[in-house]
C-alpha positions as CSV (number, residue, x, y, z in Angstrom):
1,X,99.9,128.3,87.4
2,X,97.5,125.6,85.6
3,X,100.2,124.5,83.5
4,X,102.3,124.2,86.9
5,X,99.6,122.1,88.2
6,X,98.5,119.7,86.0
7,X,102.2,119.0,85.4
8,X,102.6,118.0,89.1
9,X,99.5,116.2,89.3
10,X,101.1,114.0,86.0
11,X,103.5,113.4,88.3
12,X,101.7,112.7,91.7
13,X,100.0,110.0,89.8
14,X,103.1,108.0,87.9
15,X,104.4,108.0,91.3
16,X,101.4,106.0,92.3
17,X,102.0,103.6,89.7
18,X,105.2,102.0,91.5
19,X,106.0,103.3,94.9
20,X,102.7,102.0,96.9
21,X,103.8,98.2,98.2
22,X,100.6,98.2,100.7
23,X,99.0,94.6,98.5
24,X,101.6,92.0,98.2
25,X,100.2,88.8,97.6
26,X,102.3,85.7,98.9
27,X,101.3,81.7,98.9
28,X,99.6,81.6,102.2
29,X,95.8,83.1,101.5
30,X,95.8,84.4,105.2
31,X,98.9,86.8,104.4
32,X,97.2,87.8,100.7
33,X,97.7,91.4,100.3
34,X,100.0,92.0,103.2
35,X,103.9,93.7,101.9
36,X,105.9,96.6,102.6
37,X,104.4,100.0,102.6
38,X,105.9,103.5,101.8
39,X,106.1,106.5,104.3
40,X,105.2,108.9,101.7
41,X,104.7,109.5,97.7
42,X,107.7,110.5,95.3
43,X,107.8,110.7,91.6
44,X,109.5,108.4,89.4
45,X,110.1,106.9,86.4
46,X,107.8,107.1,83.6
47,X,105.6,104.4,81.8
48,X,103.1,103.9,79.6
49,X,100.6,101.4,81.3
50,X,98.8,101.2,78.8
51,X,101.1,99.1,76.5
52,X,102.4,97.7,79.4
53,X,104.9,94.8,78.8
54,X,107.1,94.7,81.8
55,X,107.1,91.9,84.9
56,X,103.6,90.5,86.1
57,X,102.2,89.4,89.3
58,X,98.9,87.9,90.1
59,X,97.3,88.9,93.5
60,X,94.6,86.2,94.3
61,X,92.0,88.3,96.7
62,X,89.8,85.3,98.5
63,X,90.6,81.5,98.1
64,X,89.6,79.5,94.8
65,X,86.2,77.9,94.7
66,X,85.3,74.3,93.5
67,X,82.9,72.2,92.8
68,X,81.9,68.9,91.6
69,X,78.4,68.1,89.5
70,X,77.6,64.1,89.9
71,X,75.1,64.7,87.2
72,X,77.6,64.9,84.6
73,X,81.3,64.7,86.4
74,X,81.9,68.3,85.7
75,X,84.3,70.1,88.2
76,X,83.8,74.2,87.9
77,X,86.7,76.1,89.0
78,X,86.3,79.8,90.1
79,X,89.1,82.4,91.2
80,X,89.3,86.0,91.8
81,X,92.2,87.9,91.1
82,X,94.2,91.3,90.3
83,X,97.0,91.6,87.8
84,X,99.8,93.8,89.1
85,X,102.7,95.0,87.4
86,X,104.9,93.6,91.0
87,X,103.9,91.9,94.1
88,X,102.1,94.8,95.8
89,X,102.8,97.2,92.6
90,X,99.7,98.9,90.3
91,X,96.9,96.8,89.6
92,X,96.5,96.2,85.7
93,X,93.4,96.1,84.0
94,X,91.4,93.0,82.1
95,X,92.5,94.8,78.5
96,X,96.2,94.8,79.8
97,X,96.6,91.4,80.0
98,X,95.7,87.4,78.7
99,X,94.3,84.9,81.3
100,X,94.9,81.3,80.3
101,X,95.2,78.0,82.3
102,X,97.0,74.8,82.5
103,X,95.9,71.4,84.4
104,X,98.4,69.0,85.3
105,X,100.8,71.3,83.8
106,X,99.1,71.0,80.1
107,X,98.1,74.3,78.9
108,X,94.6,73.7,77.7
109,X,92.3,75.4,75.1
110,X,89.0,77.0,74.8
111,X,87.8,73.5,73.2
112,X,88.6,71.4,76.1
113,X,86.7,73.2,78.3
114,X,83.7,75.5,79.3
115,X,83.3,78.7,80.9
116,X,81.6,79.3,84.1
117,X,78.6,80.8,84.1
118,X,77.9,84.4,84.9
119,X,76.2,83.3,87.8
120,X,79.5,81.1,89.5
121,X,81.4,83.9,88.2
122,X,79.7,86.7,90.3
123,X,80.8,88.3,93.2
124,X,79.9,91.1,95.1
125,X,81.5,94.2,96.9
126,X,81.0,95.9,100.0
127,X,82.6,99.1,99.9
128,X,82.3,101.1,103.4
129,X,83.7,104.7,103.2
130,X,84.6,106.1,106.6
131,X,85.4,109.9,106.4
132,X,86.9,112.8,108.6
133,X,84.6,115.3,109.1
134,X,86.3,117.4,112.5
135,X,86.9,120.7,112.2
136,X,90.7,120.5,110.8
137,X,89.4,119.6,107.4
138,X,88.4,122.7,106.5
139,X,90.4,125.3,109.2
140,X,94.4,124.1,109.7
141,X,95.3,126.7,111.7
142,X,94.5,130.6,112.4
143,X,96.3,132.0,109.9
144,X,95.4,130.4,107.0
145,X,92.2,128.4,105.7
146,X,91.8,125.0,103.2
147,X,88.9,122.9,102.4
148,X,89.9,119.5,102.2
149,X,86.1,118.2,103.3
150,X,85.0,119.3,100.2
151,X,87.3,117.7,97.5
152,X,87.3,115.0,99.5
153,X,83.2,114.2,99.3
154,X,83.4,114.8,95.6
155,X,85.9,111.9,95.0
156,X,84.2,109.4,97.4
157,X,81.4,110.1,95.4
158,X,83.4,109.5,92.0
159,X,84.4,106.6,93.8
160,X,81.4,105.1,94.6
161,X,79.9,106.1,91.1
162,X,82.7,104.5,89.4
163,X,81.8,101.1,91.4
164,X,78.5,101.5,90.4
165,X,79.1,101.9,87.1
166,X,81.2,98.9,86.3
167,X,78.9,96.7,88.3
168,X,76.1,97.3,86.2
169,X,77.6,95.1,83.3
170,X,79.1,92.5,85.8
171,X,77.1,89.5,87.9
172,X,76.5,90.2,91.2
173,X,76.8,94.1,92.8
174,X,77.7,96.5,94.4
175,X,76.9,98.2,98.2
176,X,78.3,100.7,99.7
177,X,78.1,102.2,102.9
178,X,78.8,106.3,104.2
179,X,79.7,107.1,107.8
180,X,81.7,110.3,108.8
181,X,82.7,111.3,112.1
182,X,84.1,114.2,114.3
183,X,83.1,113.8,118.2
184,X,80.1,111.6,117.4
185,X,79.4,109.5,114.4
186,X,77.1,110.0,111.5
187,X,76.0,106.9,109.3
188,X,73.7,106.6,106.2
189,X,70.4,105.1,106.3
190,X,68.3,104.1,103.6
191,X,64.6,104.4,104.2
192,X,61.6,103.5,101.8
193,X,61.5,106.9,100.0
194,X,65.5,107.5,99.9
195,X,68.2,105.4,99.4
196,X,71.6,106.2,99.4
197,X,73.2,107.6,95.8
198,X,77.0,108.6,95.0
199,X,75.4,112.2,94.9
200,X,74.3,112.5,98.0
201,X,77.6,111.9,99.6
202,X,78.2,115.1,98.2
203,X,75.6,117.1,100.6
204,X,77.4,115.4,103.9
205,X,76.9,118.8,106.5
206,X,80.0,121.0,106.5
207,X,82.1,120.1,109.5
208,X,81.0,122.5,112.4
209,X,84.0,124.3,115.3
210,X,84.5,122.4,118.8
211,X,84.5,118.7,117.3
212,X,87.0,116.4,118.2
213,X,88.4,113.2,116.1
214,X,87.1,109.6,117.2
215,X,88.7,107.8,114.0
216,X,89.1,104.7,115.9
217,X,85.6,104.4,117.0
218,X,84.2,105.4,113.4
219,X,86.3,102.4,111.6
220,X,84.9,99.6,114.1
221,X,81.8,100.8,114.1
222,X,81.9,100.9,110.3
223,X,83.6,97.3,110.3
224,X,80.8,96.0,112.6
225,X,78.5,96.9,110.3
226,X,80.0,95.0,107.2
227,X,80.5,91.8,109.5
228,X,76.9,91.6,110.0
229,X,76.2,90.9,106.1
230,X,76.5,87.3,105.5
231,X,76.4,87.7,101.9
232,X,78.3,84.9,100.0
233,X,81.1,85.4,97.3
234,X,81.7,89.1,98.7
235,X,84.8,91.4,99.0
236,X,84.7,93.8,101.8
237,X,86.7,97.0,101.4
238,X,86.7,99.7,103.5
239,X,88.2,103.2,102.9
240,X,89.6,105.6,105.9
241,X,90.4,108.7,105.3
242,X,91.7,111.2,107.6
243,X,93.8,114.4,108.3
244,X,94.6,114.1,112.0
245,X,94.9,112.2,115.1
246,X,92.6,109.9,117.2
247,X,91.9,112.3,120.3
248,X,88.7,111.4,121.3
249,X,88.0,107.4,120.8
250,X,88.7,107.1,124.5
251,X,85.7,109.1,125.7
252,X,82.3,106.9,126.1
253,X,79.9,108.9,124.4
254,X,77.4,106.6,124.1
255,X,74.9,107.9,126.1
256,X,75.4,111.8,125.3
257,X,72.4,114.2,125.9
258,X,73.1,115.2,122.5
259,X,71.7,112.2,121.0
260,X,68.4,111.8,119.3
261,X,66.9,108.5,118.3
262,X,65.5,110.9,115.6
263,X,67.1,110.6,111.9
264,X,68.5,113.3,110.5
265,X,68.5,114.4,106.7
266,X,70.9,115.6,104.3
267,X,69.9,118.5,101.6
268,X,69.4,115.8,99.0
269,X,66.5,114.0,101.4
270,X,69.7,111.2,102.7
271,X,68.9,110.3,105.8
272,X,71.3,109.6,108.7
273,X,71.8,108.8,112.2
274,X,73.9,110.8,114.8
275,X,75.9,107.9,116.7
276,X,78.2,108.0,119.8
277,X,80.1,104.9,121.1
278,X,81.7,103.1,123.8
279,X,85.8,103.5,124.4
280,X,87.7,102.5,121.5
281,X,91.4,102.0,120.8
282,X,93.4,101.1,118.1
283,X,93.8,97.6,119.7
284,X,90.3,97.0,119.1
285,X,90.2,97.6,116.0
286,X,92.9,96.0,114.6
287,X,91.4,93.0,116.6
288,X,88.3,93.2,114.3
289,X,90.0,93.5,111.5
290,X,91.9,90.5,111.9
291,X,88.8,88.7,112.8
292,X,87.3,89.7,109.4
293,X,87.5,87.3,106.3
294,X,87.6,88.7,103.0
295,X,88.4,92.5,103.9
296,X,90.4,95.1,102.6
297,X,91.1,98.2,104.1
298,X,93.1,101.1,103.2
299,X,94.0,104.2,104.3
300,X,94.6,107.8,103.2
301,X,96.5,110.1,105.5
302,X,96.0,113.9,104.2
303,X,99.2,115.9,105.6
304,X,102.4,114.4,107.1
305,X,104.1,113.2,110.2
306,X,103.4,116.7,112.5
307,X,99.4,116.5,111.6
308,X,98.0,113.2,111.2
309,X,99.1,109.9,112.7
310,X,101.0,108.1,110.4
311,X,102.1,104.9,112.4
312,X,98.7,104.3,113.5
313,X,97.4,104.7,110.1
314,X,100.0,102.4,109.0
315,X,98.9,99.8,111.2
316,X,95.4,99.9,110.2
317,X,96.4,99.4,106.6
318,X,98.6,96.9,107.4
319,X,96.0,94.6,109.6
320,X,93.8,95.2,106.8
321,X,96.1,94.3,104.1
322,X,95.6,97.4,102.1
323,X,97.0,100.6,101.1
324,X,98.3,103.5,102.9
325,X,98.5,106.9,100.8
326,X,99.9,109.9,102.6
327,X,99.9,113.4,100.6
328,X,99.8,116.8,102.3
329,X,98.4,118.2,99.0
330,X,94.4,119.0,98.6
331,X,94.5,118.8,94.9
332,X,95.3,114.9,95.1
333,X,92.7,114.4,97.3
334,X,91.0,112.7,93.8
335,X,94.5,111.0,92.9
336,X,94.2,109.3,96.1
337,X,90.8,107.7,95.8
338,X,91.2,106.8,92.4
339,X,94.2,105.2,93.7
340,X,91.9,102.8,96.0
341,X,88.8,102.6,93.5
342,X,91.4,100.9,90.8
343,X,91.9,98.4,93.9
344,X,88.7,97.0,93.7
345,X,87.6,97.9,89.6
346,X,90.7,95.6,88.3
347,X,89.4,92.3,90.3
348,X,88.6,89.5,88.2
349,X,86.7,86.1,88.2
350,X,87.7,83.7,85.8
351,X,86.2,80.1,85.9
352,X,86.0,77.1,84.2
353,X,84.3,73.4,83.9
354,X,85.9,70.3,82.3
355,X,85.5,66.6,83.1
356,X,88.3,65.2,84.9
357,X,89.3,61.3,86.3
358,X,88.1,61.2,90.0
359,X,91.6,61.8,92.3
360,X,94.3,64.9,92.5
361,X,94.9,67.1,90.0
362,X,96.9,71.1,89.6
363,X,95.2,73.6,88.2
364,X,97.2,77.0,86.9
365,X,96.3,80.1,86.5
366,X,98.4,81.7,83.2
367,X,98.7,85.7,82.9
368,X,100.8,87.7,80.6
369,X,100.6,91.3,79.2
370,X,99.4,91.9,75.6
371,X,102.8,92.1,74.1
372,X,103.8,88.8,75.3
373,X,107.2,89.8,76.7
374,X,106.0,89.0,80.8
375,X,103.8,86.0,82.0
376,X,103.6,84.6,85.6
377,X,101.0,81.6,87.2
378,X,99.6,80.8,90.2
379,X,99.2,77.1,91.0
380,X,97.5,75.1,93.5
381,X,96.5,71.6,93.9
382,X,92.9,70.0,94.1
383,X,90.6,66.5,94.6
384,X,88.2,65.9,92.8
385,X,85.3,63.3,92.2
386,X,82.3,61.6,93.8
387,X,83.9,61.4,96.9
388,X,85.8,64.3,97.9
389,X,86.1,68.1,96.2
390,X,88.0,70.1,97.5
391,X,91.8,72.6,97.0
392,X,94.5,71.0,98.8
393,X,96.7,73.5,101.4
């Protein structure tokens, strides 16, 4: 039965690899991400990633930065990036693949130029997890029993962890933010004695009977939240996950009896508050989400068509140009994060300064995999000088 296991899970995750079209990147920055999107997960062919030398595409997440130094006539040129194996395919990572660049069409070496600095090269994430916790999660039904809350607390913490990890050896950092919700909502608070880890996500209360789902209401409140940071040179990605329908975002709660102003505490010492909220439909959140620069969201639907709401879902993922993972199957529950955490891990910044005549000029962006058999560019065109910086549309 292990042996059956693992072998399906080898599977589940090559599958990943080509049939999730939820990030298609285009040559309008508004539309960046946006791309067909599958109904459901199937296996298929086999690669080896690793020495991956197939087709490239280049997914630019936030427009290009530029600037101009009167000091010295310097221009510094800063963009942000994923390398996919297809328009909205698997994101590679910075070992899979060689980043060059061409100006005026003239590829350029490292002696023409300098590098940016760590600091213009930093950016930040944002990473807001938004997590079912109603009663389905861990009974389906009265004959039988799962616990999908569980497996699913343990990968948004390996999630999370993972994030922190890789931002310890990169310029600028990363946040992240917890919120779970059944019939009211329930957000993480750091205070002077506790903040927030990975681990504590892991001692979130066990979902109680009698709750209902207000998954609408839980995502904008969790997008109102990241609006309010104003924090430059910052990419905003939100996680939903869920295994059921919205069937109680309509009811104003907001004023419940239940309510304490009072903080509540985890069994690690996390604190958090118990929320309720005004009427919410998916309308309005959609609306927020398109009123949202620099924001990714993506969603995982755990079961299929009969138990959680895949068009809704779909058009959540789709307003927030991200993916949408449906699986019925507990044991992916890690699959699926890891999925969404390569999202944001594989994003790079690459930046340059050289000297160039005052006037307009094209800068290109070169990637190819290590073998050398695929390359693709992205181009745009930019002024420069004492007069006028800026990228051309």
């Amino acid at each position: 039965m292990t042996n059956k296991r693992a072998a399906l899970k080898s599977i589940f995750l090559l599958s990943l690899f080509f049939s999730l079209f939820a990030c298609g990147g285009g040559d309008d920055l508004n539309d960046i991400n946006k791309g067909e999107q599958p109904e459901k997960i199937a296996p298929q062919e086999v690669i080896e990633l690793e020495n991956y030398s197939g087709d490239l595409a280049i997914d630019v997440i936030s427009k290009p930065v530029i600037t101009y130094n009167p000091d010295d006539g310097v221009t510094n040129i800063v963009v942000q990036f994923v390398p996919r194996t297809a328009p909205g395919a698997f994101p590679l990572t910075p070992e899979q693949v060689i980043v060059g660049f061409k100006f005026d069409d003239e590829l350029i070496g490292p002696e023409t130029h300098y590098e940016s600095t760590p600091q213009e090269l930093a950016f930040n994430i944002n990473f807001g997890l938004v997590l079912d916790a109603s009663y389905s999660m861990i009974v389906k039904n009265s004959d039988s029993e799962t616990d999908a809350f569980t497996p699913m607390l343990s990968a948004a913490r390996t999630s999370v962890q993972k994030g922190v990890d890789i931002w310890e050896n990169r310029a600028g950092s990363f946040n992240f933010k917890t919120l779970w919700f059944e019939s009211f909502l329930y957000y993480g608070v750091d205070n002077e004695n506790h903040v927030w880890s990975a681990n504590d996500i892991t001692t979130i209360p066990k979902p109680v009977d009698k709750t209902f789902t207000k998954l609408f209401a839980a995502l904008d409140f969790m997008l109102e939240k990241i609006a309010l940071e104003k924090q430059e040179n910052t990419q905003n990605i939100v996680l939903l996950f869920s295994d059921g329908f919205d069937n109680y975002s309509h009811f104003d709660n907001s004023q419940s009896e239940e309510l304490d102003d009072t903080p509540l505490v985890t069994s690690s010492g996390a604190e958090y508050l118990k929320l309720g909220s005004t009427t919410k439909t998916l309308a309005d959140v959609v609306q927020r989400i398109n009123g949202m620069e620099n924001l990714t969201v993506h969603v995982i639907g755990l079961g299929d068509e009969s138990s959680i709401s895949v068009e809704d879902l779909k058009e959540i993922s789709t307003a927030g140009r991200g993916l949408y993972l449906e699986n019925p199957d507990n044991d992916s529950i890690l699959d699926l994060f890891s999925r969404v955490t390569q999202e944001f891990t594989t994003i790079q910044s690459h930046g340059l300064k050289r000297s160039f005549p005052s006037g307009q000029h094209k800068f290109t962006l070169t990637v190819k995999n290590k073998s050398g058999q695929g390359q693709t560019e992205y181009s745009f065109d930019f002024v420069t000088g004492e007069n006028e910086v800026k990228i051309l549309e």
